[in-house]
Biotite code that builds the C-alpha atoms (Angstrom):
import biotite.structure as struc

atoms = struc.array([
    struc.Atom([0.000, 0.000, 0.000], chain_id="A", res_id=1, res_name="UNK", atom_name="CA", element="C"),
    struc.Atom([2.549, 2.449, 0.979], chain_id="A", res_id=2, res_name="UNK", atom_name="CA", element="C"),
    struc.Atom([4.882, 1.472, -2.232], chain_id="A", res_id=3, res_name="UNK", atom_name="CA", element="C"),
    struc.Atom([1.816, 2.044, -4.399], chain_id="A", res_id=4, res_name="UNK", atom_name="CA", element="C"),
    struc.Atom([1.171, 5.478, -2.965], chain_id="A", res_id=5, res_name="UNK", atom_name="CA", element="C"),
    struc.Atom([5.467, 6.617, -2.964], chain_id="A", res_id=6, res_name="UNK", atom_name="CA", element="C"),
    struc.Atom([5.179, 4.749, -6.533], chain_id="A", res_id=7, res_name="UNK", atom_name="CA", element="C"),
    struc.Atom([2.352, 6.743, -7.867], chain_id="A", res_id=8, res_name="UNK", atom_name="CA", element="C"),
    struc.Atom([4.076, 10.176, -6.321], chain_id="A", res_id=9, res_name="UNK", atom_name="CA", element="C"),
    struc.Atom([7.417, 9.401, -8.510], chain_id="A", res_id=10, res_name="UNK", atom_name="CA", element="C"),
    struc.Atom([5.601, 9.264, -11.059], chain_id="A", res_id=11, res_name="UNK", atom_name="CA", element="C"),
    struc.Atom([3.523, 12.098, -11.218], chain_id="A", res_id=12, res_name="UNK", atom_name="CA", element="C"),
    struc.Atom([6.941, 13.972, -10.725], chain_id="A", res_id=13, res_name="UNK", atom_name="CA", element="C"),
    struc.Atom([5.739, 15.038, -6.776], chain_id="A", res_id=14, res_name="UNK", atom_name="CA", element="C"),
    struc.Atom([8.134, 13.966, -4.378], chain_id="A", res_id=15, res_name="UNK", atom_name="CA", element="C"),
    struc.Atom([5.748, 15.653, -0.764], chain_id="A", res_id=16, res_name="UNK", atom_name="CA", element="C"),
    struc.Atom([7.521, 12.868, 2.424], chain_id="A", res_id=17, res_name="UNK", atom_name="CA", element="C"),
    struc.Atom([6.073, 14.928, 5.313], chain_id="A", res_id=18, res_name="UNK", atom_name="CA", element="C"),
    struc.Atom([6.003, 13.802, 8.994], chain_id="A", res_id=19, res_name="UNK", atom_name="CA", element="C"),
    struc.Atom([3.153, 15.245, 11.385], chain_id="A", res_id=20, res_name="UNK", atom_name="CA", element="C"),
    struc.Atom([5.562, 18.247, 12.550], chain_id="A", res_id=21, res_name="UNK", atom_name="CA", element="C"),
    struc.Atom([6.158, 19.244, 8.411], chain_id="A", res_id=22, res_name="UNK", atom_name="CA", element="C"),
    struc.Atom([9.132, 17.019, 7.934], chain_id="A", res_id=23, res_name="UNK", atom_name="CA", element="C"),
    struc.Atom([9.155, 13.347, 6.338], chain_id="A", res_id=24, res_name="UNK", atom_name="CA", element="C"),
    struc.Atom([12.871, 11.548, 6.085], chain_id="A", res_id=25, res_name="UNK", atom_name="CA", element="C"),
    struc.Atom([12.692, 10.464, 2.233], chain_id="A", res_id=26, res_name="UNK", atom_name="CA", element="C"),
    struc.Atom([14.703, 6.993, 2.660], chain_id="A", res_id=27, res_name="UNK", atom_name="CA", element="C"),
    struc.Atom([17.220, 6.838, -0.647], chain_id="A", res_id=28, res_name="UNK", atom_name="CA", element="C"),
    struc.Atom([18.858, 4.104, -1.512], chain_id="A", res_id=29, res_name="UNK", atom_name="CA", element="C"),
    struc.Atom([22.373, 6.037, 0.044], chain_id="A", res_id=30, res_name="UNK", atom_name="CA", element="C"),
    struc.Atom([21.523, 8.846, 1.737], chain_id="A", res_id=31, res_name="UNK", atom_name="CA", element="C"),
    struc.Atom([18.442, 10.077, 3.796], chain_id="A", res_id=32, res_name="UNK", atom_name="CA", element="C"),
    struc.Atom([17.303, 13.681, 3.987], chain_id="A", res_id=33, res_name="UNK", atom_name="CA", element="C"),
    struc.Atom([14.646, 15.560, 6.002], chain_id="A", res_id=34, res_name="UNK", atom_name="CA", element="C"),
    struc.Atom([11.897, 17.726, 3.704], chain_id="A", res_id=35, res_name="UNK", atom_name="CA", element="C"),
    struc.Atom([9.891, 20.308, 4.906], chain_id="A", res_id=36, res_name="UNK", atom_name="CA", element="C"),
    struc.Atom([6.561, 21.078, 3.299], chain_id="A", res_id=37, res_name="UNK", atom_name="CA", element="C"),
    struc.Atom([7.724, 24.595, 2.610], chain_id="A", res_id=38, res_name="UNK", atom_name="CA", element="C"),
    struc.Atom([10.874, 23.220, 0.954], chain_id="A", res_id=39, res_name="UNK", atom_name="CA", element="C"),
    struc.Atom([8.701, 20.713, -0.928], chain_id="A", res_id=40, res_name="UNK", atom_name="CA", element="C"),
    struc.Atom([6.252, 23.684, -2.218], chain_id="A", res_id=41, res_name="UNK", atom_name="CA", element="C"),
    struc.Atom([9.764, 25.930, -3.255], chain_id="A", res_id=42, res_name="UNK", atom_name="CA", element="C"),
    struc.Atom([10.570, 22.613, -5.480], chain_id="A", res_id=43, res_name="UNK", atom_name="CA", element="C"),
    struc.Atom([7.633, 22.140, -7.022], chain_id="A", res_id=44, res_name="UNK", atom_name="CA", element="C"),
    struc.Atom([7.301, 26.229, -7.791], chain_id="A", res_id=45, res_name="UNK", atom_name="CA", element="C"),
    struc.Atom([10.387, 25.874, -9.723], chain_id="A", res_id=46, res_name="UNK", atom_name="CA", element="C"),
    struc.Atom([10.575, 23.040, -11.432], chain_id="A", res_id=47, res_name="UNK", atom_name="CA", element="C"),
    struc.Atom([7.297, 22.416, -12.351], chain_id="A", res_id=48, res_name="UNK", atom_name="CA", element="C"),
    struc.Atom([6.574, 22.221, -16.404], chain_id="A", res_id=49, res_name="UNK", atom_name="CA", element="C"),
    struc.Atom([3.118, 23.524, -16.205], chain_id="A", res_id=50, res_name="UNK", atom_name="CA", element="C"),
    struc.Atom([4.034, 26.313, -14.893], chain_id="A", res_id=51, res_name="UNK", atom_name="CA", element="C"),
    struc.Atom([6.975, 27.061, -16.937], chain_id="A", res_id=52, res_name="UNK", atom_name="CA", element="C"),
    struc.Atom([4.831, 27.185, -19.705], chain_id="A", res_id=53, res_name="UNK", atom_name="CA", element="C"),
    struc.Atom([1.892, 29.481, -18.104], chain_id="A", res_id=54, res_name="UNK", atom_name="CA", element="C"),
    struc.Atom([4.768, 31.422, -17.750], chain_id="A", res_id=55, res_name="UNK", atom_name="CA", element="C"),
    struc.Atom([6.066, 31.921, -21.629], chain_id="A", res_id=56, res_name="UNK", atom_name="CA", element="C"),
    struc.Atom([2.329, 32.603, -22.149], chain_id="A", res_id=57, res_name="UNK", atom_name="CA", element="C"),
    struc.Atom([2.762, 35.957, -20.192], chain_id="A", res_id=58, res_name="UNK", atom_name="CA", element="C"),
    struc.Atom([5.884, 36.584, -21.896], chain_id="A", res_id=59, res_name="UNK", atom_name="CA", element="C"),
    struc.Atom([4.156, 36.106, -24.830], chain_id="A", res_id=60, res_name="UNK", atom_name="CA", element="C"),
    struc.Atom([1.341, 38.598, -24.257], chain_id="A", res_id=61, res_name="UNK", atom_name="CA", element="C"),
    struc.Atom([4.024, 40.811, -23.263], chain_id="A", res_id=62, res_name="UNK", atom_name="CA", element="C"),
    struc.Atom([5.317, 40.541, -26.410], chain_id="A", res_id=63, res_name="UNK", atom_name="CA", element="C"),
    struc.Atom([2.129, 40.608, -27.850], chain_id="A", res_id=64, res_name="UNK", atom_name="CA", element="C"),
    struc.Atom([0.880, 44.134, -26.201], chain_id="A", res_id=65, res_name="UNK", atom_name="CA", element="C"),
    struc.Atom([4.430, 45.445, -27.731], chain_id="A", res_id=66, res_name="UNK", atom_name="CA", element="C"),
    struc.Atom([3.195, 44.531, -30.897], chain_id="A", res_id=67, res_name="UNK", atom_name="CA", element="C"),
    struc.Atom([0.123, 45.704, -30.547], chain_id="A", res_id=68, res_name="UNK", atom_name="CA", element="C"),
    struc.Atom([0.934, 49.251, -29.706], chain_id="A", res_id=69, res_name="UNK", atom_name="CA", element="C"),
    struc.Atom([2.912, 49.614, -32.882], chain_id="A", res_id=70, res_name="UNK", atom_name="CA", element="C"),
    struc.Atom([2.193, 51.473, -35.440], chain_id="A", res_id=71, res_name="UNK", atom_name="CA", element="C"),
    struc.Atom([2.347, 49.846, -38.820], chain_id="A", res_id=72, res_name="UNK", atom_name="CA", element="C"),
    struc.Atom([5.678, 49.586, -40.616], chain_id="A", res_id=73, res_name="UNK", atom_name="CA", element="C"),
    struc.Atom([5.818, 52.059, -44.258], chain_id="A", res_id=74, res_name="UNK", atom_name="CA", element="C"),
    struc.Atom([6.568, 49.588, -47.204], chain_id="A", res_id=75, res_name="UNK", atom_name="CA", element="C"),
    struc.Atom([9.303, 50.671, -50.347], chain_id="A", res_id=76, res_name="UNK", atom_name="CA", element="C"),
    struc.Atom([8.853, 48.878, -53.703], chain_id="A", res_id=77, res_name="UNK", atom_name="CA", element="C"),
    struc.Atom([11.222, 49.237, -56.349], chain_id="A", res_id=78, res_name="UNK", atom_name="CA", element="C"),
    struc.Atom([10.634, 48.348, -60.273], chain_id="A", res_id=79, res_name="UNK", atom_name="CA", element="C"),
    struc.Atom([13.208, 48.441, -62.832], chain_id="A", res_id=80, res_name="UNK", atom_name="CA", element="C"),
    struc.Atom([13.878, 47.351, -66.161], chain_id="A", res_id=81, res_name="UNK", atom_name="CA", element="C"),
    struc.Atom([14.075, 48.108, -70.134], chain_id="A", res_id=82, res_name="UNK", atom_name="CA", element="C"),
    struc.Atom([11.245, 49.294, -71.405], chain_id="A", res_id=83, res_name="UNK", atom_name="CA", element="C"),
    struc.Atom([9.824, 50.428, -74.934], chain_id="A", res_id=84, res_name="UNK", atom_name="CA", element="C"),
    struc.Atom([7.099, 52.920, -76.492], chain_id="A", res_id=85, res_name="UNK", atom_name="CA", element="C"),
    struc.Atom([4.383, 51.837, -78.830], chain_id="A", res_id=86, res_name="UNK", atom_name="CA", element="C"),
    struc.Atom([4.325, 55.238, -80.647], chain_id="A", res_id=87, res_name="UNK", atom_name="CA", element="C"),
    struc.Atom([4.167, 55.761, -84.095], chain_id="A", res_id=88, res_name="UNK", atom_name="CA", element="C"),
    struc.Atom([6.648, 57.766, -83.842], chain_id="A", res_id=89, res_name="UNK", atom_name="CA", element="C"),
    struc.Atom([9.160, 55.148, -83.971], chain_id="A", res_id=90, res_name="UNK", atom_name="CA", element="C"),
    struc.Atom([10.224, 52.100, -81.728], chain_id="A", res_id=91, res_name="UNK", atom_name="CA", element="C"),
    struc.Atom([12.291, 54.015, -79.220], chain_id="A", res_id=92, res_name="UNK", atom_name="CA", element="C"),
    struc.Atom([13.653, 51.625, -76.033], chain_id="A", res_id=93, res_name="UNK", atom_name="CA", element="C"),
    struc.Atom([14.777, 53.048, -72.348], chain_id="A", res_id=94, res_name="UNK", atom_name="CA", element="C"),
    struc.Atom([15.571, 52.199, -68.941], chain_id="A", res_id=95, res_name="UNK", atom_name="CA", element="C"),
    struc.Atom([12.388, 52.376, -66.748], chain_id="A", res_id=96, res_name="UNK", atom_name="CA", element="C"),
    struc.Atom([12.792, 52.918, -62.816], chain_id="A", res_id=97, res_name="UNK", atom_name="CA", element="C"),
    struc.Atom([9.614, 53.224, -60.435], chain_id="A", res_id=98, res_name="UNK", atom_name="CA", element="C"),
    struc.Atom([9.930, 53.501, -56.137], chain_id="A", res_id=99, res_name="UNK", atom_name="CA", element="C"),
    struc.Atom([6.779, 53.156, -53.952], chain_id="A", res_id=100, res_name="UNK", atom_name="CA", element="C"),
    struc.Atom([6.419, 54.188, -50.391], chain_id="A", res_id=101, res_name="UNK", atom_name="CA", element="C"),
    struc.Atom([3.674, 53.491, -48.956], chain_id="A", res_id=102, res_name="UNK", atom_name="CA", element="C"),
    struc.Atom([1.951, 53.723, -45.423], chain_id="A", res_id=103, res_name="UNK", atom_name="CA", element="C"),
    struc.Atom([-0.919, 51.699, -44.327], chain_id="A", res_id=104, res_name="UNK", atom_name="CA", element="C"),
    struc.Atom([-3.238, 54.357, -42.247], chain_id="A", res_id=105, res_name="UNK", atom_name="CA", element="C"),
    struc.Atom([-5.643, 51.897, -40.158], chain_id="A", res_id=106, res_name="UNK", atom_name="CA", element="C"),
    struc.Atom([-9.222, 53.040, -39.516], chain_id="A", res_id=107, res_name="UNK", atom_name="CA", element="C"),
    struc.Atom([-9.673, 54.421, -36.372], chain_id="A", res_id=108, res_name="UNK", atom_name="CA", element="C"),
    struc.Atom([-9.763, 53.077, -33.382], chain_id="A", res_id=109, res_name="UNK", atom_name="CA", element="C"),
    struc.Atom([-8.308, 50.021, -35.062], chain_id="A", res_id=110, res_name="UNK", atom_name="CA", element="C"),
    struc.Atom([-4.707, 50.324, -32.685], chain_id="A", res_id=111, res_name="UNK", atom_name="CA", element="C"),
    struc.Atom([-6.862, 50.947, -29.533], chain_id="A", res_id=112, res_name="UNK", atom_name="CA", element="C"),
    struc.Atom([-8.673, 47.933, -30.152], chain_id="A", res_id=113, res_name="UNK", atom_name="CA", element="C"),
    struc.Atom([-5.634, 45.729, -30.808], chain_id="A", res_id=114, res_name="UNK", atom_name="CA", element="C"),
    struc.Atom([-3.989, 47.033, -27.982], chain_id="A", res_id=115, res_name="UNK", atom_name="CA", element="C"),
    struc.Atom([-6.542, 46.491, -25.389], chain_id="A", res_id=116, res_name="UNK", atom_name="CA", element="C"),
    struc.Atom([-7.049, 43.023, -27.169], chain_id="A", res_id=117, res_name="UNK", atom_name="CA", element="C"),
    struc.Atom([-3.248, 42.115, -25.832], chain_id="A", res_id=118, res_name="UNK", atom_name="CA", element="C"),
    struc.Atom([-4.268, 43.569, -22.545], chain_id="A", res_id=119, res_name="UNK", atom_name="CA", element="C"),
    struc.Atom([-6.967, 41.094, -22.126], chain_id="A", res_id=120, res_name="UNK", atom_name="CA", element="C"),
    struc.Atom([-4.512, 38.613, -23.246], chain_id="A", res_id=121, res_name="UNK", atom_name="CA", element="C"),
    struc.Atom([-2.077, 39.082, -21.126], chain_id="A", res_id=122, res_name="UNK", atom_name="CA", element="C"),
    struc.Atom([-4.303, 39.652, -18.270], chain_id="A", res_id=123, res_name="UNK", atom_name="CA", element="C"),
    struc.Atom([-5.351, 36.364, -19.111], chain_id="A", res_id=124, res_name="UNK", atom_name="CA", element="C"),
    struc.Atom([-2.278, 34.685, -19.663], chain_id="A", res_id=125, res_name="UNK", atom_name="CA", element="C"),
    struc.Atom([-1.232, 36.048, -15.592], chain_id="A", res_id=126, res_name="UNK", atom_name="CA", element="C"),
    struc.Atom([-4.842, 34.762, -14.571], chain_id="A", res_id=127, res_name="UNK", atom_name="CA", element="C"),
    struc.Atom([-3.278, 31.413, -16.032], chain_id="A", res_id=128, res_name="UNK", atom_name="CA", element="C"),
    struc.Atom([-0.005, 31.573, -13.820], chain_id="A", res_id=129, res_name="UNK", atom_name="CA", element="C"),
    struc.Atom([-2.018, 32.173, -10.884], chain_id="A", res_id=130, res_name="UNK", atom_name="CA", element="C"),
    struc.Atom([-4.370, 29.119, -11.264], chain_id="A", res_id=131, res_name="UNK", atom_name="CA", element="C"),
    struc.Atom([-1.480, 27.097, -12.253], chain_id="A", res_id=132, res_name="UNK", atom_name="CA", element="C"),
    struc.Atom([0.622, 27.896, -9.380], chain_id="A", res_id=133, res_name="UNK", atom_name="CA", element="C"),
    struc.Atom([-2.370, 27.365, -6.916], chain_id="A", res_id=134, res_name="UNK", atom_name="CA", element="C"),
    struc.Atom([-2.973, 24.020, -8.535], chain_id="A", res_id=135, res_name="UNK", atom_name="CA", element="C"),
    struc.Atom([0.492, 23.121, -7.975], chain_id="A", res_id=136, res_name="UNK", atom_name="CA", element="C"),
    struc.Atom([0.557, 24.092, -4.463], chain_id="A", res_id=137, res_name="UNK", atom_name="CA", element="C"),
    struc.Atom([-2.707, 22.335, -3.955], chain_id="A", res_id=138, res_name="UNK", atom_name="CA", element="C"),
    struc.Atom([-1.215, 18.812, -5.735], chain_id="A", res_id=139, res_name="UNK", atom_name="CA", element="C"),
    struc.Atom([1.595, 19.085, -3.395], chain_id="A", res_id=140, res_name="UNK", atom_name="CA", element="C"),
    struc.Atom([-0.135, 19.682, -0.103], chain_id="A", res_id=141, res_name="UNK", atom_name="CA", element="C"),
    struc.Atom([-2.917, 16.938, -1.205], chain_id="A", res_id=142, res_name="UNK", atom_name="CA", element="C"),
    struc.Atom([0.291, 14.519, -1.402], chain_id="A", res_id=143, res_name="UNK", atom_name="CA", element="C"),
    struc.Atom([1.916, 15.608, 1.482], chain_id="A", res_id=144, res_name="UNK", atom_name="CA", element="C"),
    struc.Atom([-1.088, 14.208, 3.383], chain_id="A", res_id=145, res_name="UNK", atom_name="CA", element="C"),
    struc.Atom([-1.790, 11.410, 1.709], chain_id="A", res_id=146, res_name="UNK", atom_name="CA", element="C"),
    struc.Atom([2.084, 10.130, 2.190], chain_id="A", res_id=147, res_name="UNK", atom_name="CA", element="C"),
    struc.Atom([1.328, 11.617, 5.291], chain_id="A", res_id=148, res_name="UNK", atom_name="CA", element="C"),
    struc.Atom([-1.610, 9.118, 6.317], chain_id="A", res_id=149, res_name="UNK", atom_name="CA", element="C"),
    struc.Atom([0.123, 6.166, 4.239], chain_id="A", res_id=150, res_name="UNK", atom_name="CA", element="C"),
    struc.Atom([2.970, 6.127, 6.824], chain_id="A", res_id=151, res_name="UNK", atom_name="CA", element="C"),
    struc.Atom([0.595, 7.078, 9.616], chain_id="A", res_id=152, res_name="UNK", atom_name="CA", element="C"),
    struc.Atom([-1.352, 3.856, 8.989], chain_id="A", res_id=153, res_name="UNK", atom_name="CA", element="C"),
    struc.Atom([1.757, 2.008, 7.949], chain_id="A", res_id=154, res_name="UNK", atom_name="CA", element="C"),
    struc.Atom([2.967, 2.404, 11.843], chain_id="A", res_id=155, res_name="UNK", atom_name="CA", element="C"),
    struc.Atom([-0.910, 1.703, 13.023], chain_id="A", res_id=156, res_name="UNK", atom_name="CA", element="C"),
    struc.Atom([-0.439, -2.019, 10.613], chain_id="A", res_id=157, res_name="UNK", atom_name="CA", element="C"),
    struc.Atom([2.983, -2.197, 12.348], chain_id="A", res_id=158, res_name="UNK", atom_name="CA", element="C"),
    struc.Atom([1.640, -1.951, 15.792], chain_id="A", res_id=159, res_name="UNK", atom_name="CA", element="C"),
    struc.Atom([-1.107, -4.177, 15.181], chain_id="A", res_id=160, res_name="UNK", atom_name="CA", element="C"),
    struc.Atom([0.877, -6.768, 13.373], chain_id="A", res_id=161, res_name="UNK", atom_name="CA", element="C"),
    struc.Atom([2.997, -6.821, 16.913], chain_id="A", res_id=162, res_name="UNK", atom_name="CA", element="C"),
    struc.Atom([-0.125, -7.224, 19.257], chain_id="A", res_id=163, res_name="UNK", atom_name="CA", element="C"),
    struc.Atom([-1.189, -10.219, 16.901], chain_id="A", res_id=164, res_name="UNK", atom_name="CA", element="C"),
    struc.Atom([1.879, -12.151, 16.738], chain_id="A", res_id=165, res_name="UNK", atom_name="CA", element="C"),
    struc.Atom([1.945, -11.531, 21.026], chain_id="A", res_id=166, res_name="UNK", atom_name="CA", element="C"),
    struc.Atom([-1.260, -12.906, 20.990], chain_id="A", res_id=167, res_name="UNK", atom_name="CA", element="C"),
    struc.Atom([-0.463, -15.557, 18.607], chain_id="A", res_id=168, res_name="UNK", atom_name="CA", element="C"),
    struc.Atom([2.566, -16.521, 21.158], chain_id="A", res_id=169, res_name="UNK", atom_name="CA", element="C"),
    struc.Atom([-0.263, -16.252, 23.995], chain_id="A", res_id=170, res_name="UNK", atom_name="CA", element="C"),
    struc.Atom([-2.266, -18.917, 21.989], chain_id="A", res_id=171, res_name="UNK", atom_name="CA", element="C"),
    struc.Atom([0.332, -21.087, 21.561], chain_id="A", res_id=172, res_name="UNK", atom_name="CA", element="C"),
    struc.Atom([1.655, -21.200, 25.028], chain_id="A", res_id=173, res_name="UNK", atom_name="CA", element="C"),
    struc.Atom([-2.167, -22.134, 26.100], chain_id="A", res_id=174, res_name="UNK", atom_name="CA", element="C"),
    struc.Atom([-2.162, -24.562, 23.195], chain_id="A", res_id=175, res_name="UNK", atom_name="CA", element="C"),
    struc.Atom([1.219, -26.362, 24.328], chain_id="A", res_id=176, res_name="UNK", atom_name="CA", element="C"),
    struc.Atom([-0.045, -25.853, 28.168], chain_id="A", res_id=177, res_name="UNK", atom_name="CA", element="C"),
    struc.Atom([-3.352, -28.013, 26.994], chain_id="A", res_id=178, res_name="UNK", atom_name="CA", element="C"),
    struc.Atom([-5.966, -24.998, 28.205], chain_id="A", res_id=179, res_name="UNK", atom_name="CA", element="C"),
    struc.Atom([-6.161, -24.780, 24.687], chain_id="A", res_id=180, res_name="UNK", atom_name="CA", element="C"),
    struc.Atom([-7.799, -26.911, 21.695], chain_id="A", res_id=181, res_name="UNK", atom_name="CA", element="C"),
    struc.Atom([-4.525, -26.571, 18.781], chain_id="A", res_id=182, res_name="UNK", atom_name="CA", element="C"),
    struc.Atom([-7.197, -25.670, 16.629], chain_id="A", res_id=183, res_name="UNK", atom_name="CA", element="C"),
    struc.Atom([-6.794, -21.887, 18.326], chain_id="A", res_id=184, res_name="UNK", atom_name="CA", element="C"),
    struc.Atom([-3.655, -21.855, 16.995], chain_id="A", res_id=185, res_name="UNK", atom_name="CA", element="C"),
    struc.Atom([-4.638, -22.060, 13.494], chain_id="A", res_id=186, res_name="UNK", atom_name="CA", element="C"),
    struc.Atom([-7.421, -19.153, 14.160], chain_id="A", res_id=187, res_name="UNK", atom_name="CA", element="C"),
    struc.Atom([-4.464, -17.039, 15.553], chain_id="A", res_id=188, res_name="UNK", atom_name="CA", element="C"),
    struc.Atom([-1.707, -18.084, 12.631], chain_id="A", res_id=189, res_name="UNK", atom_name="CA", element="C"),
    struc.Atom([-5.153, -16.801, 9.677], chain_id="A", res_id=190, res_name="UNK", atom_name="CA", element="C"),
    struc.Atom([-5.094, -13.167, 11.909], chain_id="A", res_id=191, res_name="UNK", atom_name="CA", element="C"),
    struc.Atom([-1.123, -13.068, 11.929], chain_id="A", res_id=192, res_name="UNK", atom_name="CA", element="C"),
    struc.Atom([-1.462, -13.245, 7.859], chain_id="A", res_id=193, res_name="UNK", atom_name="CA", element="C"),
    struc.Atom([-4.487, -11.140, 7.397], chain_id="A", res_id=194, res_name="UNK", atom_name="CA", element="C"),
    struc.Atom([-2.272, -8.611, 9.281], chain_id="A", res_id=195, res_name="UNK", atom_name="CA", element="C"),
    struc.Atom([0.816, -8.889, 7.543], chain_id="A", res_id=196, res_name="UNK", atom_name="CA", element="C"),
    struc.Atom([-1.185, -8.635, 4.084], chain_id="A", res_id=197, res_name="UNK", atom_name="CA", element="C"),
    struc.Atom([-2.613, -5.609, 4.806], chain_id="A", res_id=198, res_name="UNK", atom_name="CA", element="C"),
    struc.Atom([1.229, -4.430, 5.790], chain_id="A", res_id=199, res_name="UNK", atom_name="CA", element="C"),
    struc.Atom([2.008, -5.027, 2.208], chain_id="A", res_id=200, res_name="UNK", atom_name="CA", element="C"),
])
């Protein structure tokens, strides 16, 4: 039960060990370190994808109101080339050269528009961040607890597992004393199990 519940946590990327006081001792395979929940949360604020992402979304919008409040670029064509008249005069040939500026005027209220557009956006975007990060924080308190309660109730199926097997030994010694039918020994061996099964 307790390897399902650390199994699923690794998975989902959320490492949240957290004793009753706010502090859990992760076991590692060579070292063993003490978490706080507020250490857990800083972890989780900084390396979480999700919100990486929510983030480039404000950037973006940032990037996007820039944009926005610019006014459109001019544009220069150039032509060139050889050209010739069709005159009756005779077939006389040239060198033709043409340059175009232009300047797109929008219609108004056109830039106010697109700039309150990218407002909304990035207003939007930041609403994003904030629901992100609160989701975050709520994932990781949620599996604080639960690894919380897992070891909680792994200590509770400890404890029990320990009264059992003493009354298991108290069973037997009645058994072997003959104030006991050996058939209470079997009863007490089934509870020892059903115990230790719901340890694993």
């Amino acid at each position: 039960m307790v390897h399902r519940l650390l199994r699923t946590l690794l998975l989902a990327g959320v490492l949240l060990p957290v004793l009753l006081t706010g502090t859990v001792v992760l076991a590692q395979v060579q070292e063993s370190r003490s978490y706080r929940l507020e250490e857990m949360l800083g972890l989780a604020l900084q390396s979480n994808p999700g919100l990486q992402e929510a983030a480039s979304l404000v950037t973006r919008g940032r990037g996007l109101q820039t944009t926005a409040s610019a006014y459109p670029n001019p544009s220069i064509d150039g032509t060139f080339g050889p050209g010739r008249t069709r005159e009756s005069l005779g077939n006389s040939q040239f060198f033709e050269r043409g340059v175009t500026v232009s300047q797109p005027v929008e219609w108004p209220g056109m830039r106010q528009a697109r700039q309150r557009a990218a407002e909304a956006g990035l207003a939007g975007s930041q609403a994003a961040v904030d629901a992100a990060r609160l989701n975050v924080l709520a994932d990781v308190k949620i599996a604080f607890y639960q690894l919380l309660l897992a070891q909680h109730n792994a200590q509770l199926i400890t404890e029990a597992l320990a009264i059992v097997q003493d009354f298991h030994r108290g069973v037997k010694a009645r058994v072997d004393a003959g104030q006991a039918r050996p058939f209470e020994t079997l009863k007490a061996n089934v509870e020892v199990q059903k115990v230790g099964n719901d340890l694993n």
